[in-house]
N, C-alpha and C positions, 0 to 999 in steps of 0.2 A: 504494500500500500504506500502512494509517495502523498507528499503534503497536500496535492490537490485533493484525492479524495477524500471522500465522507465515510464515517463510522455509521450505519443503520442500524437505531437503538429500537426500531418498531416503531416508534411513537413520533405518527404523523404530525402533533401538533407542533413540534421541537422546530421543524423546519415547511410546512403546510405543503411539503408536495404528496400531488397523489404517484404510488410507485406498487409494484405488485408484491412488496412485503404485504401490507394490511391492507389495500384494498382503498375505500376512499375514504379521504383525511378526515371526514369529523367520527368514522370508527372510533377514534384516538387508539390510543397502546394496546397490542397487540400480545399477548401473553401464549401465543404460542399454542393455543389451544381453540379451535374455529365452534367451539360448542358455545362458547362463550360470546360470541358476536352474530352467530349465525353463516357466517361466511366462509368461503371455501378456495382460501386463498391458498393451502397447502402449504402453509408456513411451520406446524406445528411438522407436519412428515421430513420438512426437510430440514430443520436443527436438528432433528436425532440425529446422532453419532453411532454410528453401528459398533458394537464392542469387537474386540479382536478375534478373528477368523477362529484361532485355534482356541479358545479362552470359553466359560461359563459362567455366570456370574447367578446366582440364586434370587439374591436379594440384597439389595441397595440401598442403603438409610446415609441419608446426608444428617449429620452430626451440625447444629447450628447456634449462632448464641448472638444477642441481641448487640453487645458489647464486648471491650477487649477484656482481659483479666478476670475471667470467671472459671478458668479452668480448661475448657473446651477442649485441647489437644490433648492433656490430661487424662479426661474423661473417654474422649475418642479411644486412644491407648489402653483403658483400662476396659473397656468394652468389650473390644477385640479379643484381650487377654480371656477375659469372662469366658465369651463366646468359644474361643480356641480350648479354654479347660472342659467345656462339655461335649468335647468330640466333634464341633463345624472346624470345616478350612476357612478360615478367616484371612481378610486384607486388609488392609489400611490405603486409600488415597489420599493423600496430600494435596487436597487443592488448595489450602489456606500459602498461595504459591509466594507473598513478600515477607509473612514470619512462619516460613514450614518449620515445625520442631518435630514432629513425628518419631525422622530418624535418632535425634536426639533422646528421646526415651525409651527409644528400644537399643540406643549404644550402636545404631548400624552405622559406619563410616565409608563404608567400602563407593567407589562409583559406581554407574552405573554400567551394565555392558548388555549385548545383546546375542539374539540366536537369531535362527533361520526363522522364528515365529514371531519376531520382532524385540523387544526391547526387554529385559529378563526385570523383574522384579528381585528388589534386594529380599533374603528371608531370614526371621529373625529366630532365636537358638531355638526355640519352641515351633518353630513352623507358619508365625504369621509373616504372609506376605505384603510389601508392603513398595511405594513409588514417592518420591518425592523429588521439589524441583532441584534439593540439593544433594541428591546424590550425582546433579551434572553440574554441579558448581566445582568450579577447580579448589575453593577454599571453602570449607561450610559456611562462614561471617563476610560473605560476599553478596551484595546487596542484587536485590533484581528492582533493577528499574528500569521496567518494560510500562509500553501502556496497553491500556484496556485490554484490545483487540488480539495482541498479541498473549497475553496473559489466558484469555480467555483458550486461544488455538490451541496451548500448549498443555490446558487439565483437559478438553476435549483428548490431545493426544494421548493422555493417560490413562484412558477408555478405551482407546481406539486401535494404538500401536503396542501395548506393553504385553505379554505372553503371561496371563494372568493364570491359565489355566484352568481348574477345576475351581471354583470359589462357592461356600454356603453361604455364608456374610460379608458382605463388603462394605465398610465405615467410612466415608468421605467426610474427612477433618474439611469443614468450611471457613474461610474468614469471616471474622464477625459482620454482620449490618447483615444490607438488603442489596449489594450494589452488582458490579459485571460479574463475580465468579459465582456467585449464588445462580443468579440468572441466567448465566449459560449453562452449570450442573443442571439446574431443573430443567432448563427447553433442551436439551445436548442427551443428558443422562436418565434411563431409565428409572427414578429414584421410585424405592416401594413406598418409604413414609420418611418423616423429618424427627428427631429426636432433640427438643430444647434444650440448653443449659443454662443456669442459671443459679445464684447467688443472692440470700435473703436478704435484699435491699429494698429499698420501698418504691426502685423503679423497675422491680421486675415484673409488676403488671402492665406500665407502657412497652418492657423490651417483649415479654412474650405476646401480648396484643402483635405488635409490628410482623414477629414472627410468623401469626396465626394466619393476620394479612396476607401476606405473600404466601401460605401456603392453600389458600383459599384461591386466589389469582393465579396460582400453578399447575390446579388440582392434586394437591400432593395432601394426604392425609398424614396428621404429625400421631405419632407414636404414644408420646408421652414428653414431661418434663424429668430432667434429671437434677437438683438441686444439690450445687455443690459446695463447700467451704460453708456445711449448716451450724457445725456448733466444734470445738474446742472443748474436748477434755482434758482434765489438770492430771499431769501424771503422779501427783502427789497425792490429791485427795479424792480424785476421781470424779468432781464434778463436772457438769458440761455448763461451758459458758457460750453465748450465744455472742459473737465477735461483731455482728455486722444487724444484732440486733433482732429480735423476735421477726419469726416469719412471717409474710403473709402466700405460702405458696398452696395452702387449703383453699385459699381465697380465690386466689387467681385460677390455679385448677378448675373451681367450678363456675368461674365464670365462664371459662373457654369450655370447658366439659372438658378437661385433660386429664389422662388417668398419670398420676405418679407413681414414675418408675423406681425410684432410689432418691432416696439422701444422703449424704456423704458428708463425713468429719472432714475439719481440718486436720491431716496429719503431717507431721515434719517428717518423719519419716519418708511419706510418699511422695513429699518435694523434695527428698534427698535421691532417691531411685530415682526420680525422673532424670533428676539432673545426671547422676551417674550411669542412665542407660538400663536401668536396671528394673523396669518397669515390670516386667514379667516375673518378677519375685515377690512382688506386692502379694498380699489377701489381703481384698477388701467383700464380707460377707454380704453388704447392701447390695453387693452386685449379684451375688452367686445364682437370684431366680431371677434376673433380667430375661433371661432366655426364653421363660414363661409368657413374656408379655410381650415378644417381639412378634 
């Protein structure tokens, strides 16, 4: 793409011409889905990304969170783990592609390389497979600053060209908001349902609203919330102290009608495995019936 051209974000109103993405301009934005307008403009058939020839993928959950700093990649990691100790082949996608940590919690380093089936997923000592953008970074603390369009080619390629093989679960670590990498996973990738995360703050009713939003304009049906960093036990006296303040995730749950999946301590410990790669050594029991409710 050189300077002349234009990025098509769907949404005729941005720039009022009529083009056969969406059909005519006061449609307004286009979500990829012709149920929703009526129109049969074949937009939604043609962002799917077909996944790789030789590869299976079962099912799909994009992992998502309203904000930065709520755990999210964390969560994602410890999911997988869950899932991979009840006997599914588990993966991880890394689309959260300007802060991937992924690799970093499973300690993979290694680069990327390929086969005749296209591009090998790194795997981790237990067996989850798993792609990030920085297994093709020469240095892991090498920034991507790419825009949109390109960002966006490059998690479709992570679908499309990586030799994924047999997969039960596949976890796509999302960056946080609502902005290009969400919106191409959703119109690009098969996703089966959204899994929230979230942190008992008093704006996790606006963050998971937003979430619900976009999963309603996707037609993506969310899962569950997972609330994470809920409460601080004292290793001394063994109280739990609530760090970020009494929940209101009852609340919000039933306003949205979301069934909660897990709530999760803060533990040092599990920010010390992360950081050490060591993520697969963790038990964490809130997790161990997720598998029930996926």
């Amino acid at each position: 793409m050189n300077e002349n051209e234009k990025f098509c974000s769907g949404n005729c109103q941005e720039c009022h011409e009529e083009c056969e993405h969406v059909g005519e301009p006061e449609q307004g934005s286009c979500t990829g889905d012709c149920s929703t307008c009526g129109g049969s403009c074949g937009s939604a058939q043609d962002m799917r990304a077909e996944l790789n020839a030789h590869s299976s993928v079962k099912h799909a959950i994009a992992v998502v969170s309203g904000k930065g700093g709520v755990g999210k990649s964390t969560v994602t990691s410890m999911l997988a783990v869950a899932m991979n100790r009840r006997g599914f082949k588990t993966a991880v996608l890394d689309a959260d592609m300007t802060g991937p940590s992924i690799p970093k919690c499973f300690g993979v380093t290694e680069r990327a390389a390929a086969c005749e089936y296209g591009i090998l997923p790194a795997e981790t000592k237990t067996g989850v497979k798993l792609t990030s953008i920085n297994l093709f970074l020469d240095e892991e603390d090498d920034p991507v600053v790419w825009r949109g369009i390109i960002i966006g080619n490059t998690v479709k390629q992570f679908w499309t060209d990586v030799y994924w093989g047999d997969v039960d679960y596949m976890f796509i670590d999302m960056p946080p908001g609502t902005g290009d990498v969400p919106l191409t996973v959703f119109q690009s990738i098969p996703v089966d349902g959204i899994i929230v995360v979230t942190s008992p703050q008093q704006l996790v009713s606006m963050i998971v609203g937003k979430a619900v939003k976009m999963a309603e304009m996707m037609n993506i049906p969310i899962l569950g919330i997972v609330e994470n960093m809920s409460w601080f036990e004292c290793p001394d006296c063994g109280k739990k102290h609530e760090i970020f303040g009494k929940s209101s995730l009852e609340e919000v749950a039933a306003k949205y009608g979301l069934p909660i999946l897990a709530r999760l301590p803060m533990r040092p410990d599990a920010a010390a495995a992360c950081d050490a790669g060591k993520v697969e050594d963790l038990a964490f029991p809130e997790l161990e019936s997720i598998g029930d409710k996926l």
